[in-house]
N, C-alpha and C positions, 0 to 999 in steps of 0.2 A: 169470399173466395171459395171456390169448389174445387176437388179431386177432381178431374176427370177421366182417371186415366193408372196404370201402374204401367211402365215405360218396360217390358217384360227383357231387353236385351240388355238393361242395365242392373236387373234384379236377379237374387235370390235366396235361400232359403231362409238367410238370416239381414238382408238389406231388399228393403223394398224402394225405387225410385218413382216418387209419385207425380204425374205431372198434373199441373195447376193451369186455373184460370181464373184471373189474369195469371203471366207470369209471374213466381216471387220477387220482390225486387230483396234487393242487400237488409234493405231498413226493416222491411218487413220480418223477413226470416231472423233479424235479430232481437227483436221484440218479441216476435217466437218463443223463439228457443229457450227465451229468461224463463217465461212464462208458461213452459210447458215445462222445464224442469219444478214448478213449483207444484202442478198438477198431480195428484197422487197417480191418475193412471197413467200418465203420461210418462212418470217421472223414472220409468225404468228403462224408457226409451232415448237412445239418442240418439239426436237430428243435423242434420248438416243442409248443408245446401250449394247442387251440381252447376256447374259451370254453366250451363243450360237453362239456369234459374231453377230446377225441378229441385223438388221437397225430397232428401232420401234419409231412410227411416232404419234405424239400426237396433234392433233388437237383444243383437247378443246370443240369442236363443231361436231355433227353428220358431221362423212366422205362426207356423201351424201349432207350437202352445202358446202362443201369446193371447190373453185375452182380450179379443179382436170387438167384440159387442159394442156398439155404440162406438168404435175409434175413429172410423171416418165421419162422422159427426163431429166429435170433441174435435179432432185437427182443424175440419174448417169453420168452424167456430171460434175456435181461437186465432185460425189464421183470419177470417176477417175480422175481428176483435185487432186484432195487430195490425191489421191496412185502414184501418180506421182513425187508429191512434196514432200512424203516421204522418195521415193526413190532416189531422186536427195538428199536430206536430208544425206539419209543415205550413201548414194557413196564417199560422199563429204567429212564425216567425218572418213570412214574408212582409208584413208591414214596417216592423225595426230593419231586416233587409232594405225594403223600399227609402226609409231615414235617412240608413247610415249612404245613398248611393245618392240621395240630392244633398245631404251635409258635405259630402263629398264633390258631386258636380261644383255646389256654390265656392266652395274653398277655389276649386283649380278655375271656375271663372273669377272670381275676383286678382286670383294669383295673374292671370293673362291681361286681367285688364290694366293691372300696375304694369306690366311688362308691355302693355300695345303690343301684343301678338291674340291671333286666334289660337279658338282648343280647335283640334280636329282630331 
């Protein structure tokens, strides 16, 4: 996931709004934000995320002393480290998904066929 962008009508001195690519989705920014709180440089930073899906960056203190070296790096780094892990998340679970939805068809066809009605 890359920055590409600070969204400059939604930012400043002390909130920067970063826009992404792809967009953040919900999952992603939450696995974030764990994860950046654990990050020593990170961890003075807090993060949210705008209706718009954009990454916004809260400092607390004028942008201009934060030490900025390497930060757009660590962010998407770990932001793709965190769409990564959504994704193995979610791969992972659509096969028991997949189970639980023919355990389920089989039930309501056997249920129809005592009954002589169709499922529709």
């Amino acid at each position: 996931m890359k920055i590409t962008s600070i969204n400059g009508k939604e930012s400043d001195e002390f909130n920067l709004e970063l826009n992404t690519e792809p967009k953040l989705k919900q999952a992603v920014f939450d696995y974030f934000r764990v994860h950046a709180a654990r990050n020593p440089k990170l961890k003075s930073i807090a993060f949210s995320r705008a209706e718009n899906s954009d990454l916004l960056l809260h400092t607390g203190a004028p942008i201009d002393s934060v030490d900025s070296k390497g930060l757009a790096c660590l962010i998407e780094d770990l932001l793709s480290e965190s769409e990564s892990f959504v994704a193995r998340e979610c791969a992972s679970t659509k096969p028991a998904a997949s189970r639980q939805h023919d355990h389920k068809s089989a039930i309501i066809e056997a249920a129809a066929k005592k009954l002589g009605v169709p499922v529709k």
